[in-house]
C-alpha positions in Angstrom: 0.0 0.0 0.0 1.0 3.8 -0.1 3.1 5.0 1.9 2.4 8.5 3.9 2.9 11.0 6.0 -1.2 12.2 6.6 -1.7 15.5 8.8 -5.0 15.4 10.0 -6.8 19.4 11.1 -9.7 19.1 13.5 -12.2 21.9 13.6 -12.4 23.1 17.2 -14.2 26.2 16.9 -17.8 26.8 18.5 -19.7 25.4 15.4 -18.1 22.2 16.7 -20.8 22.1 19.5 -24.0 21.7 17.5 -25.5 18.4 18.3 -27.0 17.9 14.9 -24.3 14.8 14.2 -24.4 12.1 16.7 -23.4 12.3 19.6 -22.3 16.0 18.2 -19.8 17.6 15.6 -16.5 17.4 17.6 -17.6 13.6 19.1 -18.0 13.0 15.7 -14.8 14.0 14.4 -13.0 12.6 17.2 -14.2 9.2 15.9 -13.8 9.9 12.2 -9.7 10.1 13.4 -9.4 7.3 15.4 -10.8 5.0 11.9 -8.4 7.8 10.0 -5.8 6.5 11.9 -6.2 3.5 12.0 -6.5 2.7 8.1 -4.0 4.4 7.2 -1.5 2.6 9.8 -3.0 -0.4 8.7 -2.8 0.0 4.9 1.3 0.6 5.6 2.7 0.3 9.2 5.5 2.9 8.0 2.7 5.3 7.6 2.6 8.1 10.2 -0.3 10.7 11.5 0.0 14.1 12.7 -2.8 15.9 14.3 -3.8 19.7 14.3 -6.6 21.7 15.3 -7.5 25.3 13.4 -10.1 27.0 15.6 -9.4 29.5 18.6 -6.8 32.1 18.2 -4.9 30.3 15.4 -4.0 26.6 14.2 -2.4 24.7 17.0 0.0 21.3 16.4 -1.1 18.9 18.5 1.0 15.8 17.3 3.9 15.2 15.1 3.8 13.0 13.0 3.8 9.1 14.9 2.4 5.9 14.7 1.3 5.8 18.0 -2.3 5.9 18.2 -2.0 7.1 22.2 -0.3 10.1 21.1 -3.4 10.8 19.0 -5.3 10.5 21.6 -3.9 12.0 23.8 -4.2 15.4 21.6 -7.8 14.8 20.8 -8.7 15.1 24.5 -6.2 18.3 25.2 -8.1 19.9 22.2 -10.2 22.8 23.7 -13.6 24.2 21.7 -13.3 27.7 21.1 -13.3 30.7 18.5 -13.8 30.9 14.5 -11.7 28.7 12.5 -8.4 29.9 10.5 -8.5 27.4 7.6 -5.9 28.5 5.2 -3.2 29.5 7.8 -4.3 25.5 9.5 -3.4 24.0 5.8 -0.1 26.1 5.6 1.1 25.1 9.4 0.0 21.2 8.2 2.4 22.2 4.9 5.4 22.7 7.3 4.9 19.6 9.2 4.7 17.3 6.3 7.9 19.3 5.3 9.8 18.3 8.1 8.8 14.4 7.9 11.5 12.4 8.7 11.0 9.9 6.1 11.0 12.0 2.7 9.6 9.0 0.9 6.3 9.2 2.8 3.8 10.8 0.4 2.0 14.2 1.6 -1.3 14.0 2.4 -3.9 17.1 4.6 -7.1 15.7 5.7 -9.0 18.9 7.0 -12.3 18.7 8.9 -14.7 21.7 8.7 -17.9 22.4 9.9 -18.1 26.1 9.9 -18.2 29.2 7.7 -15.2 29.9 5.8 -13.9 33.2 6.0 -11.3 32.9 3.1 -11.8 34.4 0.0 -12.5 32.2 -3.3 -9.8 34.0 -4.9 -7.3 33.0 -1.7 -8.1 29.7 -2.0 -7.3 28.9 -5.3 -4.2 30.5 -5.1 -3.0 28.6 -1.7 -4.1 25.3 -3.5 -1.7 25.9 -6.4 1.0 26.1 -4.0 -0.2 22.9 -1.9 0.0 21.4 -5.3 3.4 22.8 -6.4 5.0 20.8 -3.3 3.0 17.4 -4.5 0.8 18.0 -1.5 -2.6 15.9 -1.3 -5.6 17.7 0.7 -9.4 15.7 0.6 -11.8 17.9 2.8 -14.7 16.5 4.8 -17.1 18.9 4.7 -20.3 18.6 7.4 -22.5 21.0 9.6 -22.4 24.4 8.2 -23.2 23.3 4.4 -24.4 26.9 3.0 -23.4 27.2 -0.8 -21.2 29.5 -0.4 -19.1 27.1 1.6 -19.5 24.0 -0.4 -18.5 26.4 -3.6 -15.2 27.5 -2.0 -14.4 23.8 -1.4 -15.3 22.6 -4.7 -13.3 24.9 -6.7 -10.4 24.6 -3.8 -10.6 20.5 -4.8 -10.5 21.4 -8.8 -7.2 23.1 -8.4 -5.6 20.7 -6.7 -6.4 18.0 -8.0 -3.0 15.6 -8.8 -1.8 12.3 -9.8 -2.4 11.4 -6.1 -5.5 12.3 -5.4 -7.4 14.9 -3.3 -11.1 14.1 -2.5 -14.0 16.3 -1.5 -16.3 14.6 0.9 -19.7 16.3 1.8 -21.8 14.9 4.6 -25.0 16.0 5.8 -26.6 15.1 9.4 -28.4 12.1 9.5 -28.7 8.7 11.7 -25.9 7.2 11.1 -22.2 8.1 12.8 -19.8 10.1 10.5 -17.2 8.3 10.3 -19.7 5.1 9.1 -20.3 7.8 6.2 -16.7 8.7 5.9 -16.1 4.8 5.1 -17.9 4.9 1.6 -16.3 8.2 0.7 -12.7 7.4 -2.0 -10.7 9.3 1.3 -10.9 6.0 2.8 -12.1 3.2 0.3 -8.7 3.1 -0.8 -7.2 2.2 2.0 -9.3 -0.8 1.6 -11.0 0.2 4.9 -15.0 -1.8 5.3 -17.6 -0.1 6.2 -19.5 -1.1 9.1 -22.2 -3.2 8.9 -21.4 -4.4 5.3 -22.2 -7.6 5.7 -20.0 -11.6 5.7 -19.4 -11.0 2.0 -17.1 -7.3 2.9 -17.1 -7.7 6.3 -15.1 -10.2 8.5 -14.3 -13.5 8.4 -17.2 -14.7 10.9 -19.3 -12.8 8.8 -20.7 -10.6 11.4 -19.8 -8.0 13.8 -20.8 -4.9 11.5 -18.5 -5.8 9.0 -15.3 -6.4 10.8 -13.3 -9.2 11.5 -14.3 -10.9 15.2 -17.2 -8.5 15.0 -14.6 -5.7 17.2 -13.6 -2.2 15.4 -9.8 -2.3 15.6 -9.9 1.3 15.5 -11.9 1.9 18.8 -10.0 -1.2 20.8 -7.0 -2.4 19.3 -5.7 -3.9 22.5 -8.8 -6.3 21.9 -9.0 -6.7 18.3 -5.4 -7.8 18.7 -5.9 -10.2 21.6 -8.9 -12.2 19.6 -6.7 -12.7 16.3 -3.6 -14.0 18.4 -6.2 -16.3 20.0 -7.7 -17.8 16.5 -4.1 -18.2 15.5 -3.2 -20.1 18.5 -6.8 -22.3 18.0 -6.3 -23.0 14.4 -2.3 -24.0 15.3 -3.6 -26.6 18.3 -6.2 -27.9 15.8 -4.1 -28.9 12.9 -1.6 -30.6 15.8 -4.7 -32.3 16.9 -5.3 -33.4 13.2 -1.9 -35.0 12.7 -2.0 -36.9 15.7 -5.2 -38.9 14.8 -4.6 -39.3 11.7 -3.3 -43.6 11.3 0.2 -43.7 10.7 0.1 -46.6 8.2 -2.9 -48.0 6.1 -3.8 -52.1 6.9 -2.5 -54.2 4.1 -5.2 -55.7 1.7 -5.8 -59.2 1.6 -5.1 -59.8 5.3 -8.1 -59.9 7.4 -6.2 -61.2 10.3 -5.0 -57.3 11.3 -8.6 -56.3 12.0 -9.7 -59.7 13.7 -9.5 -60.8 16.6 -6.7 -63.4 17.6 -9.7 -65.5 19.7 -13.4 -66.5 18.8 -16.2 -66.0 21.3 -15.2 -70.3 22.2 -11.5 -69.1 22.9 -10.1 -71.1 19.7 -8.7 -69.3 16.8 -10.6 -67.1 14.5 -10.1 -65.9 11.1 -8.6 -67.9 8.1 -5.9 -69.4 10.7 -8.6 -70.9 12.4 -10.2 -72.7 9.5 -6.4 -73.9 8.3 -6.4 -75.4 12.1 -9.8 -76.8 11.9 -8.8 -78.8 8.9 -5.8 -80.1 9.9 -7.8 -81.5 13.4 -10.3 -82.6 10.8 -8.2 -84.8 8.6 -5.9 -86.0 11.7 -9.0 -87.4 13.0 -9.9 -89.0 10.1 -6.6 -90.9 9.3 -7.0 -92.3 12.8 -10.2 -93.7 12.6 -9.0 -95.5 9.2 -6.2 -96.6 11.0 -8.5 -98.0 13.9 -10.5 -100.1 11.0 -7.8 -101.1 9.5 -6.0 -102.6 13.2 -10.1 -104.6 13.5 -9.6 -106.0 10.2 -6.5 -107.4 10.9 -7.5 -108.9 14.6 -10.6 -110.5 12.3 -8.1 -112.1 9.8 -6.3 -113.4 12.4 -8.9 -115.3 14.1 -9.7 -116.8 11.1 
């Protein structure tokens, strides 16, 4: 799979409070990252995640790029819901990050979250995606919550003019019942990361088919402690199985033709069985026989005698 180096920018400002996603806009994000994370990891372990939130005073790093998903975390739950959003300086800051990556051969990659008015001009957000594009910089937007035209226009043309060899998506959600990251799933930001969506069923889903569409029926992305723990134990079940197989399985086949290896040695009477037996029987039989001649032949020569 790909390998990259994906800065992820949370919207934190006070649009993030509005309850009209479930459980709410920033709960919602907060889970859309953890899956984020977690498919991209997955699709390449080299793979590393930044995260970075844009609203309050100004942009804010809260993790370098890492691979470990406490980290991430870690930075969600520090992140404090305040102010406007500053989305083009947030892309720039993520820019710089992906700059300094420590390995260069990690493709680029922005995935920006908004969910409020954006303050930028048209005009300045063509030209920043130009440069995004000039330094081979990916950036798909999830757009949700505040969906006025005038927002969804500035994203559109934003995604035409940066559109590259990699790829930058445009994903726009509306509320409804279902969790936004379950959305996010069926959006080309993540189906190419080969990432299922839940509930999809024992044909895309897992192996037990079950669970919502992933394997053991647990999301590795909201426990991977546990996901973890039920694969190591299916490995270790199969393994003891297979041992158990080779054990009972006869170590030579009986040879044709002799009966004697599946018969007993005795009959119910205690005397031989099988085709022994009947060789035995017939060699009592004719000993008996030659005696009894011999008896009539001893009476014919007493009678011979007396005569």
């Amino acid at each position: 799979m790909v390998l990259e180096a994906t800065m992820i920018v949370v919207d934190n400002s006070e649009s993030s409070r509005n309850g009209d996603y479930v459980p709410s806009r920033w709960e919602a994000q907060s889970d859309a990252v953890n899956l984020i994370f977690s498919a991209k990891t997955q699709a390449n372990p080299e793979s590393s995640v930044g995260l970075m939130s844009m609203g309050g005073k100004g942009p804010e790093v809260l993790v370098t790029l890492t691979t470990d998903f406490g980290k991430v975390l870690d930075g969600i739950h520090r992140t404090k819901i305040r102010g406007s959003t500053h989305l083009a300086t947030g892309i720039q800051i993520a820019g710089l990050a992906l700059k300094h990556r420590q390995n260069k051969s990690q493709r680029q990659r922005i995935i920006v979250f908004t969910c409020s008015p954006i303050e930028e001009s048209e005009k300045d957000l063509v030209k920043l995606a130009k440069r995004m594009k000039k330094n081979n910089i990916s950036i798909d937007f999830i757009a949700f919550g505040d969906l006025e035209p005038d927002n969804t226009k500035k994203l559109e043309v934003f995604n035409e003019n940066i559109k590259g060899g990699d790829g930058s998506h445009l994903a726009i959600i509306p509320p409804g019942p279902s969790l936004l990251s379950d959305t996010l799933v069926t959006t080309p930001i993540l189906s190419a990361d080969g990432v299922v969506p839940r509930g999809g069923g024992a044909e895309e889903g897992g192996a037990e088919g079950g669970g919502g569409g992933f394997e053991f029926g647990v999301d590795p992305s909201t426990d991977p402690e546990l996901a973890l723990a039920l694969r190591i134990s299916m490995e270790e079940e199969k393994a003891r199985q297979e041992k158990e197989g080779k054990k009972d399985e006869p170590k030579g086949e009986s040879l044709e033709g002799i009966p004697e290896e599946n018969q007993p040695l005795l009959d119910g009477q205690g005397e031989a069985s099988g085709s022994g037996g009947d060789k035995m029987d017939e060699d009592k039989k004719e000993s008996s026989e030659s005696r009894e001649e011999k008896k009539d032949g001893d009476r014919d020569g007493d009678k011979m005698d007396t005569a």
